[in-house]
C-alpha positions in Angstrom: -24.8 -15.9 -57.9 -25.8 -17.0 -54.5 -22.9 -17.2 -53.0 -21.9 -13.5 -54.0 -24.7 -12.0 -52.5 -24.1 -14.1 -49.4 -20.7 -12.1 -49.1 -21.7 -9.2 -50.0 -24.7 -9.6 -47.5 -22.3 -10.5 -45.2 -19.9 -7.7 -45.5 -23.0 -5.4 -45.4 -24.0 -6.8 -41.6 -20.2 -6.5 -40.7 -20.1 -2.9 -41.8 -23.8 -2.1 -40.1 -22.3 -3.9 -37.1 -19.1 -1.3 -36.9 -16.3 -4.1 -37.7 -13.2 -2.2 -36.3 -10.2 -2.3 -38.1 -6.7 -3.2 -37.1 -5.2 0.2 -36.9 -8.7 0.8 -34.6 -7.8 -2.8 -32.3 -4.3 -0.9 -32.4 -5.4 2.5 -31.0 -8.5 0.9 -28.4 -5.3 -1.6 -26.9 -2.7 1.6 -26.7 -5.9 3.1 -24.6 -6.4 0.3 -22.4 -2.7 0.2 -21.5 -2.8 4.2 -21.0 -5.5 3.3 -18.3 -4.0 0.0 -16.9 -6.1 -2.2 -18.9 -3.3 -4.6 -19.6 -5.8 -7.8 -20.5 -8.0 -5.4 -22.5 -5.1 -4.5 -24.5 -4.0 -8.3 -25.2 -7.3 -8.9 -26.4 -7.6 -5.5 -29.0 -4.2 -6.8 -29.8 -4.6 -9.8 -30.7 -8.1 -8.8 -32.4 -4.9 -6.7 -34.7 -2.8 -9.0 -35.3 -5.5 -11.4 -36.7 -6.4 -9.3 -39.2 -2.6 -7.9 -39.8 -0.5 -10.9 -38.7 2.7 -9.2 -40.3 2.5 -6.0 -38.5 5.7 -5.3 -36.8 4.5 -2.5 -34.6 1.5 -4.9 -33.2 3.4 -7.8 -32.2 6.1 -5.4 -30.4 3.5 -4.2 -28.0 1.6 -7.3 -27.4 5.4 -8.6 -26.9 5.6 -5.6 -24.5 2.4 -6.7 -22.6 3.5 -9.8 -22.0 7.2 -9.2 -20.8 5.7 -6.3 -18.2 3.2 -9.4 -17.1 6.1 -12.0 -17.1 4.7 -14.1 -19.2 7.8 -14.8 -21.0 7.0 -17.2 -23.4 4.4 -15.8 -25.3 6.9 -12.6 -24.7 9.3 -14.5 -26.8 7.0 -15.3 -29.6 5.8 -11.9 -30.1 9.1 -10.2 -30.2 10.3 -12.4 -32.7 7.6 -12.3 -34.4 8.5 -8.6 -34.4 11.8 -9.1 -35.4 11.3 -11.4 -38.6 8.8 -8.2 -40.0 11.7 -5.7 -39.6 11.3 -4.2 -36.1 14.3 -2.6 -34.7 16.5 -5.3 -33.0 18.2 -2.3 -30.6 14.8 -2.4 -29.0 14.3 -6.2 -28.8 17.6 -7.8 -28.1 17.6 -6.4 -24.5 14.6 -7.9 -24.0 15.1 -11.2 -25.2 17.9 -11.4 -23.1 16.1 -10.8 -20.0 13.8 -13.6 -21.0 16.3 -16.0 -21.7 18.1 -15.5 -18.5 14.5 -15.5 -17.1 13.5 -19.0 -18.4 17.3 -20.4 -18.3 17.6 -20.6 -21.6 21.8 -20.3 -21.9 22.1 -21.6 -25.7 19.3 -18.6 -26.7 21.1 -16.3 -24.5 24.6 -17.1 -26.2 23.1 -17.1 -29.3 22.0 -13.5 -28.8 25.7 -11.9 -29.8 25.3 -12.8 -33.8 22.3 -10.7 -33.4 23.1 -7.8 -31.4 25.0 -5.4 -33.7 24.5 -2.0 -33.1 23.3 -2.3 -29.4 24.1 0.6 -27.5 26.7 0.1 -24.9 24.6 -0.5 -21.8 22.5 -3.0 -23.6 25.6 -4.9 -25.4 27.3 -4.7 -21.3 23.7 -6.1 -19.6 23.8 -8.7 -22.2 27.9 -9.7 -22.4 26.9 -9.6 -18.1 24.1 -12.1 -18.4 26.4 -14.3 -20.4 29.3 -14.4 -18.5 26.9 -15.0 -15.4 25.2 -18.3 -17.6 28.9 -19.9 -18.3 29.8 -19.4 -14.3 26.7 -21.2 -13.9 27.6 -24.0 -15.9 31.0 -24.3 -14.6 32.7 -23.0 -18.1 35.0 -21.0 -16.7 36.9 -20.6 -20.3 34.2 -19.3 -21.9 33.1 -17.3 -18.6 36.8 -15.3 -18.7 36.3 -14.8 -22.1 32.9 -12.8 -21.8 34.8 -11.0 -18.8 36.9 -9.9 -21.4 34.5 -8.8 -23.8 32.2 -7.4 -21.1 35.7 -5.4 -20.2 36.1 -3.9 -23.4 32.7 -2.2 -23.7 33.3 1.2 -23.5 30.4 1.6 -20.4 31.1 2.3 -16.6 27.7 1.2 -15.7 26.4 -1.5 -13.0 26.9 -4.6 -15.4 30.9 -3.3 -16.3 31.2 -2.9 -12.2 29.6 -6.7 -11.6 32.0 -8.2 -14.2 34.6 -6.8 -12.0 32.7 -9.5 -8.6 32.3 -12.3 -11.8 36.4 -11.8 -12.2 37.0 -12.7 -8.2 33.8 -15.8 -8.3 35.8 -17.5 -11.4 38.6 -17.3 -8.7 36.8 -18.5 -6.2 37.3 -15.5 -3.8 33.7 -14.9 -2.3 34.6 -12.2 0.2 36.4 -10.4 -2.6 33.2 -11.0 -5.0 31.0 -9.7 -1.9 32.7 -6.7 -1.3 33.4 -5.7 -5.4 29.3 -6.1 -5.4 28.5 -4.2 -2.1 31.0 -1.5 -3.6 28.4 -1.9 -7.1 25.8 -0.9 -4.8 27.0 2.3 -3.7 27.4 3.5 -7.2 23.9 2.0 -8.1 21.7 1.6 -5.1 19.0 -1.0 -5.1 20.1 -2.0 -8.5 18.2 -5.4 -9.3 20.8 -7.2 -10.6 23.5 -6.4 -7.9 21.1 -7.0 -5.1 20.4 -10.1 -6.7 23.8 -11.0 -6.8 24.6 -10.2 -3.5 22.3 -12.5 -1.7 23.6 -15.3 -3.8 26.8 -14.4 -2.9 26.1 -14.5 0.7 24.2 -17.6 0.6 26.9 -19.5 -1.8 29.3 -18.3 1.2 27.2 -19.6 4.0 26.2 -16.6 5.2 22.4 -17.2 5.4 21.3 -14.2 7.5 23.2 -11.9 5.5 21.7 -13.4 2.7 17.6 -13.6 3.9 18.1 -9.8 4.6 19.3 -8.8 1.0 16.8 -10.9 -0.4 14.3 -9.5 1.7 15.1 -5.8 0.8 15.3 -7.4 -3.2 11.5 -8.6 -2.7 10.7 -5.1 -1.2 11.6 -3.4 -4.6 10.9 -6.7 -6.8 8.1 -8.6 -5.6 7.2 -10.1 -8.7 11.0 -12.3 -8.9 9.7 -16.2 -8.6 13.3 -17.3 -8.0 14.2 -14.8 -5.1 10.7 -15.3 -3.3 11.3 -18.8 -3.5 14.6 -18.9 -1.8 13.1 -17.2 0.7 10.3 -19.2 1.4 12.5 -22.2 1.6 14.9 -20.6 3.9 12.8 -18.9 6.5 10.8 -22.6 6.5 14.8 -24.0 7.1 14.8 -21.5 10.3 11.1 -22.5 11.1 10.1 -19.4 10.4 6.9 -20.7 8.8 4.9 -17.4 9.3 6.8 -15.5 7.5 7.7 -18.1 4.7 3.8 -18.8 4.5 2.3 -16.2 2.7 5.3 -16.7 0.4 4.4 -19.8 -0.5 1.1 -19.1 -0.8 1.7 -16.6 -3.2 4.0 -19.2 -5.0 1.5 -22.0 -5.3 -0.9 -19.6 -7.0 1.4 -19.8 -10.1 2.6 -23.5 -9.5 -0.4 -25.1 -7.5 1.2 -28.9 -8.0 4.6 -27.9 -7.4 5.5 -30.6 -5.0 8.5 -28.6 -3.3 6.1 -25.5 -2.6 3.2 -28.4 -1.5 6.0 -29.9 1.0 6.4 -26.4 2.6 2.8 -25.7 2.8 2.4 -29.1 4.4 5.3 -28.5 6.9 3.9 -24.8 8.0 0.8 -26.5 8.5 2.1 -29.2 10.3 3.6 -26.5 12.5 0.3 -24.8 13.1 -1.3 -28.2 14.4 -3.5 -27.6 11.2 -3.5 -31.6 10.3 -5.7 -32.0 8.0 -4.7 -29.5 5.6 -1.3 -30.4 6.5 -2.4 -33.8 5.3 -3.8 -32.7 2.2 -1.2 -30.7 1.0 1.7 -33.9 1.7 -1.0 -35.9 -0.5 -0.8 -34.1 -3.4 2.9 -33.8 -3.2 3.1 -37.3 -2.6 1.3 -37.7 -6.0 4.2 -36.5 -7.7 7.3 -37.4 -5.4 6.2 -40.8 -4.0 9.8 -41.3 -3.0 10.4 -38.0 -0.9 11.2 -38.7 2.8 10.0 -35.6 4.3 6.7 -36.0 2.2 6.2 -39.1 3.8 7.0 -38.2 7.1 4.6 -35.0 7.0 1.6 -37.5 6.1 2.5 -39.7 8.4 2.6 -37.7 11.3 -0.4 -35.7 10.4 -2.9 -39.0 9.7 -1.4 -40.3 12.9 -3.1 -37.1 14.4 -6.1 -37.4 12.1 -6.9 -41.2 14.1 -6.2 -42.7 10.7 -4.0 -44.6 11.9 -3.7 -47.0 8.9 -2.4 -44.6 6.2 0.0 -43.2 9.3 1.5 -46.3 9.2 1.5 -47.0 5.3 3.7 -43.7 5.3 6.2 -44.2 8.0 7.5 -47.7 7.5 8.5 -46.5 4.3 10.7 -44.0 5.7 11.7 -45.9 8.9 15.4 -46.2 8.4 15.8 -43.9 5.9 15.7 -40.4 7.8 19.0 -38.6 8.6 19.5 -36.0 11.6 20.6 -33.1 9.1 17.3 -33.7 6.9 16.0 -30.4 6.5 12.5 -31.7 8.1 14.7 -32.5 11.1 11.9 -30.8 13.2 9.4 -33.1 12.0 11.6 -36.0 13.1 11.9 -34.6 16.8 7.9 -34.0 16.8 7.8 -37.6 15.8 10.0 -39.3 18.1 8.0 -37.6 20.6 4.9 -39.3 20.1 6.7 -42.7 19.7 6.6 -42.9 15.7 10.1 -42.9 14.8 11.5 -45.8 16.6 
């Protein structure tokens, strides 16, 4: 008797209270997004899906959320999530193929196909192009040809059906070909994401590193939120010493991945550039703590304790790198500054 008129004291305090429902958690996140409230919405969302786990319509938008946000994980979860409680597949097969590509997921990604019957032609070409782009990636150039093949066959004369046509020419090993078939891609479809993309990995595959920091560059002007292009070009403006400009790139990088020990080394080395030796110091340090082995990790701390007067961890990190440091080492600079000052010999 007690414990039913706990409950239904209980339920009486909830109602008093104004307990929302789910449609309501529903209808408050659509709000939020319709203002920009995009973390406001996760929460009403997930406040939904609580009390309707199974809703297919819920878990499509919090998927939604998340993909616009990147956050392609939990992306994943919720779409097929989505998917299990009947939500239309034409609507969330695209997607999940951007986020397997996006997290390198190739067996996902192949897997897609089984599941993507009744896509409309530009999806099924966007998806048959991220495929064939995976096998070239992994060197299956049998299974790459046949996805050319496939991809040829879709009845679609958009960007993905032109960018086959460059895949076609890099199976062949023809990058001037493959550069010219994209920058043709481009006319048709200008400042498309995929075939800028391409195209500065095309040019930097070819050697052409210039050609390839410009398209990139123009890329990050349209798609600043691409981890993998702004990385490249934080590592090769740091190549050219360009450490003001690669900087607040990697900056913006270690944000996301603060104990990422290649974005740590280039911190270190643009602050090694600046004469800023102690933080130059600090940032090797923590890289060190996960790459003890790395040369030019080594060589940064080194140098900058040398500068700091602490002269016994200077010494510590440059005998082990002593013999070990070739001219071409992509901290070549560092070396020069060193031998300089009478460290390296």
């Amino acid at each position: 008797m007690r414990k039913t008129l706990g409950v239904a004291l209980l339920a009486s305090v909830l109602a008093a209270c104004g307990q929302k429902s789910a449609e309501e958690h529903y209808q408050l996140a659509q709000q939020a997004l319709e203002q920009g409230g995009k973390e406001t919405a996760v929460i009403e969302l997930k406040n939904a899906i609580r009390m309707a786990p199974d809703n297919a319509q819920y878990r499509y938008l919090l998927g939604q959320v998340y993909f616009q946000q990147r956050n392609f994980t939990f992306a994943e979860k919720e779409f097929e999530k989505a998917l299990e409680n009947g939500f239309s597949s034409e609507q969330i097969i695209p997607k999940l193929s951007v986020i397997y590509r996006s997290l390198g997921n190739n067996d996902r990604l192949f897997k897609l196909t089984a599941r993507a019957k009744g896509l409309q032609a530009q999806d099924m070409a966007k998806l048959k192009y991220y495929q064939l782009e995976a096998y070239v990636g992994q060197g299956n150039f049998d299974k790459a040809k046949a996805s050319l093949e496939e991809l040829k066959k879709i009845p679609d004369q958009g960007v993905y059906s032109q960018l086959g046509l460059a895949f076609q020419f890099i199976i062949n090993n023809d990058l001037e070909a493959a550069i010219e078939q994209t920058k043709r891609s481009l006319q048709m479809f200008p400042d498309q994401q995929d075939a800028l993309k391409l195209l500065g990995n095309l040019y930097q595959n070819n050697g052409q590193q210039d050609e390839a920091l410009e398209v990139y560059k123009s890329y990050l002007a349209l798609y600043s939120d691409d981890i993998e292009v702004k990385f490249r070009v934080a590592r090769t403006l740091s190549g050219q010493d360009d450490f003001a400009a690669a900087e607040p790139l990697v900056d913006d990088l270690l944000t996301q991945y603060p104990n990422h020990p290649m974005l740590l080394q280039l911190k270190a080395a643009a602050r090694l550039k600046a004469e800023d030796y102690s933080a130059a110091s600090e940032f090797s340090e923590r890289a060190i703590l996960v790459e003890p082995e790395d040369g030019p990790l080594r060589l940064i701390a080194g140098i900058s304790h040398y500068f700091l007067s602490e002269f016994e961890d200077s010494l510590q990190d440059l005998t082990l790198i002593a013999t070990e440091l070739p001219e071409s080492h992509p901290a070549a600079y560092v070396s020069r500054c060193s031998s300089s000052i009478g460290l390296s010999a």
